[in-house]
N, C-alpha and C positions, 0 to 999 in steps of 0.2 A: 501550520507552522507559526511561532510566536512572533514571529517578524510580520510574515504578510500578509497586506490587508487583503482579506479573502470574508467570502459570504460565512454566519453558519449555519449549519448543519440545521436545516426547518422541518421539523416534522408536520406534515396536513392534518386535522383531522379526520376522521374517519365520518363520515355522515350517513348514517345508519336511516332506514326508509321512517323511524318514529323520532330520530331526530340524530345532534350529532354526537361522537362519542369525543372523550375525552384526548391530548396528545399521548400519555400513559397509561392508560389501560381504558379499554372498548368498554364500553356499558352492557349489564347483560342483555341478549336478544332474545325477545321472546316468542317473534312471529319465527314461522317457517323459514328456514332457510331456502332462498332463491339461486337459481342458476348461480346468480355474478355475485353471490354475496362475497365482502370479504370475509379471509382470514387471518388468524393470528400466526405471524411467523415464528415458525420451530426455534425454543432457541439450543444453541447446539454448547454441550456441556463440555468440560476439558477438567486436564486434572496436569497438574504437575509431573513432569518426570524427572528431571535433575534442572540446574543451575549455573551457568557460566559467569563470569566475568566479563564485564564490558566497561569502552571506556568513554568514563565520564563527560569526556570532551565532544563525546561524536555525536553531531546534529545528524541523526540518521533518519538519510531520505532514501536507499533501495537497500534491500535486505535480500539474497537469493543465496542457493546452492549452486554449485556447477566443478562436473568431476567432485564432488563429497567432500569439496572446500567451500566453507561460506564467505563471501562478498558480501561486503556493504561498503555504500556509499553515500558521503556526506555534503552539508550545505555551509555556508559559512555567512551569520547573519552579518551586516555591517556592524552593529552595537557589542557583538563580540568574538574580540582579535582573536581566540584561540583557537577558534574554529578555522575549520578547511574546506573549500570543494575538493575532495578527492573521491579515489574506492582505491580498494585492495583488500586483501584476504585478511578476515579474520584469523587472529593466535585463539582459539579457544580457552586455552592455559589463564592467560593474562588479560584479555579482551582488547589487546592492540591490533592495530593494523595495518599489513605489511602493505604499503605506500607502491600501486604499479602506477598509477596517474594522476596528476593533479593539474586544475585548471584555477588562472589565474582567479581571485577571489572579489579583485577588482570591477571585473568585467562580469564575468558569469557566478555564476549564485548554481550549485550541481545541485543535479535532483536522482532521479533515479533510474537505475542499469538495468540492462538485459544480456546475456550471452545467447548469440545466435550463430548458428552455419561459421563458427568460427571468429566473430566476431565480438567486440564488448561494444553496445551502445549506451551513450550516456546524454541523458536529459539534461538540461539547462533551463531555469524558470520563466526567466522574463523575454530571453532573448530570442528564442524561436529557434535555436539552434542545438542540435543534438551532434556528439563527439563519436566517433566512430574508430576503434582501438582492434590490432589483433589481440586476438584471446589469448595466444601463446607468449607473446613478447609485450604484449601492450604498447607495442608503439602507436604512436596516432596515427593511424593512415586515412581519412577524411576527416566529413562531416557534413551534415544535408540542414538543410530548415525545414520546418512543419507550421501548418497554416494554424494552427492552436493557439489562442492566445497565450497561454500558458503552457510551461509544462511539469508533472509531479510525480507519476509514477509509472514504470516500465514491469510488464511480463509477459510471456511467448508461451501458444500452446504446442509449439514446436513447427510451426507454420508462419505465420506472421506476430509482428511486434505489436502487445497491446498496450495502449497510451492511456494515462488519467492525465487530467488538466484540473483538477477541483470543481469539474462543472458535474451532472448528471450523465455525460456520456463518456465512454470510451472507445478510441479509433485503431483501428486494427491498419497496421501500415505492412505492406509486401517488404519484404526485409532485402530486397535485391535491386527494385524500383525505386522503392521508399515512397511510395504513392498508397494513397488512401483505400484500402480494397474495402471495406465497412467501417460504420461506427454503428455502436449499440447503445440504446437510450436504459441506463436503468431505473425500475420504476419498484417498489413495496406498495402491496396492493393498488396499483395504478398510478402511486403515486411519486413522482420522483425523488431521488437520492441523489442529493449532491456534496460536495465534496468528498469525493472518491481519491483515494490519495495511494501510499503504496501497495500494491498488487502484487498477488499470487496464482499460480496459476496449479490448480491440483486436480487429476483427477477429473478432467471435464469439468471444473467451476472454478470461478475466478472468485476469488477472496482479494476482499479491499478493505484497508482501513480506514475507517470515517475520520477525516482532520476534527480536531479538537475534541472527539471523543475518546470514548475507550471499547469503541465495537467494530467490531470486523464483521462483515456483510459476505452471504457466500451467493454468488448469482450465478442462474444460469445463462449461460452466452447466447444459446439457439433463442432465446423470451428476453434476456437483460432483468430477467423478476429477480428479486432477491427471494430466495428458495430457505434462507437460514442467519441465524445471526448469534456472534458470541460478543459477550459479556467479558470484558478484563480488565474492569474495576480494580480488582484483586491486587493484580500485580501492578498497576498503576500505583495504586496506595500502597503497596511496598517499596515500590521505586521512591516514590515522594517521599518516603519513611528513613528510606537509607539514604538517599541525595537530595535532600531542599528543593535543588538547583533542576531536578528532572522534571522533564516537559511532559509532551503529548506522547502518545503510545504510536509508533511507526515502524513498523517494518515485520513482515510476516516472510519465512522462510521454507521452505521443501525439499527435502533431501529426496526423491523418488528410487534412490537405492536401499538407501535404508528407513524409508519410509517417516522420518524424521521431522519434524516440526519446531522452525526457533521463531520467537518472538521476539520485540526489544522496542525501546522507544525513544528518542531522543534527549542526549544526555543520562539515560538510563546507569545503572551500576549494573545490574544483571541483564544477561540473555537468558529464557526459558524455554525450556522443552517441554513441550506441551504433547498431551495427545486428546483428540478425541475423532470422534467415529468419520471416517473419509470416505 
């Protein structure tokens, strides 16, 4: 996010046994391949399916389905007023958004939701504190802390809540205790991935968006490997194209009924429907 100071995104080289390879593309190998050699991650293709509106205002920090209405929710940097911490339902029509919660903008900076067992959870960045809302009414009825320094993005494989901070791991929190039941280290061929930012959850893989890029990482939870990786340059420089003012790419969505895929990015002008191979 363009406000905070956060690490970036460091790729390792790759140190191949005749020497190292480069941070974009591996040098070719000519010895035999060894047990542990690495590999080059798949990357995973996507193609357009339609287009939505979205609105230009919204620093969007969680992006989800729930009941085959999409939620998103935003942050509101200090440098500027028009911003919100809120969520509520996207209009697909118009790209507005119908307002169930908002937190002061003074105090907490929002990050990103989950809908659980009934529940809407919502992240808060610096403060260590997370909002805890009925699903139905959105009233607030708690809220818990978490030992994270940070916090950035929320999704559920329908068991427990899973947390990014911007670091390399993600903690999986009991959704009833709110106690830490695992964290998973992710690592591309051994090596770690951090800033791990909005999350999805599809399908047995967790899809995360890398802060300050335009790639989305798809890992596997049982390894933490990143298994696959997309590329959305594309729509990045379209967004930039049609709004100056549009940021980073954030926020990945799943509709599991209708098998559905939106994207969008903060301050973006469009949400996209994407598809490719799940």
């Amino acid at each position: 996010m363009n406000h905070k100071i956060k690490s970036f995104l460091f790729i390792v080289s790759i140190v191949s046994f005749f020497g190292s390879c480069g941070p974009d593309k591996p040098k070719p190998v000519v010895h035999p391949i060894e047990e542990n050699e690495v590999s080059e991650i798949p990357l995973i293709n996507y193609s357009i399916v339609k287009s939505y509106p979205h609105d230009i205002n919204s620093f969007t920090e969680g992006f989800l389905f729930h009941d085959q209405k999409l939620f998103e929710s935003t942050g509101a940097p200090d440098n500027l007023p028009q911003t919100k911490s809120l969520f509520g339902i996207v209009d697909l029509k118009t790209g507005k958004i119908d307002v169930k919660a908002e937190i002061d903008r003074n105090i907490y900076f929002g990050e990103g939701i989950v809908i659980l067992k009934g529940k809407v959870f919502q992240l808060t960045w610096k403060n260590q504190t997370a909002f805890i809302y009925d699903a139905k009414t959105f009233k607030n009825i708690g809220k818990f802390n978490y030992t994270n320094k940070e916090g950035w993005g929320l999704t559920t494989d329908g068991n427990d809540l899973i947390m990014s901070d911007g670091t390399n791991y993600l903690t999986y929190l009991d959704p009833d205790s709110l106690n830490v039941s695992k964290i998973i280290d992710v690592k591309e061929n051994g090596y770690v991935v951090i800033n791990l930012n909005e999350l999805e959850y599809i399908k047995g893989f967790i899809y995360a968006n890398i802060y300050t890029t335009n790639t989305i990482v798809k890992i596997d939870p049982n390894t933490g490997n990143v298994v696959g990786k997309m590329d959305l340059s594309d729509l990045s420089h379209r967004s930039k194209t049609e709004n100056p003012n549009a940021s980073d790419m954030n926020g990945i969505a799943y509709d599991s009924i209708s098998n559905k895929v939106l994207v969008t990015g903060k301050f973006w002008p469009t949400i996209y429907e994407i598809t490719f191979p799940l």
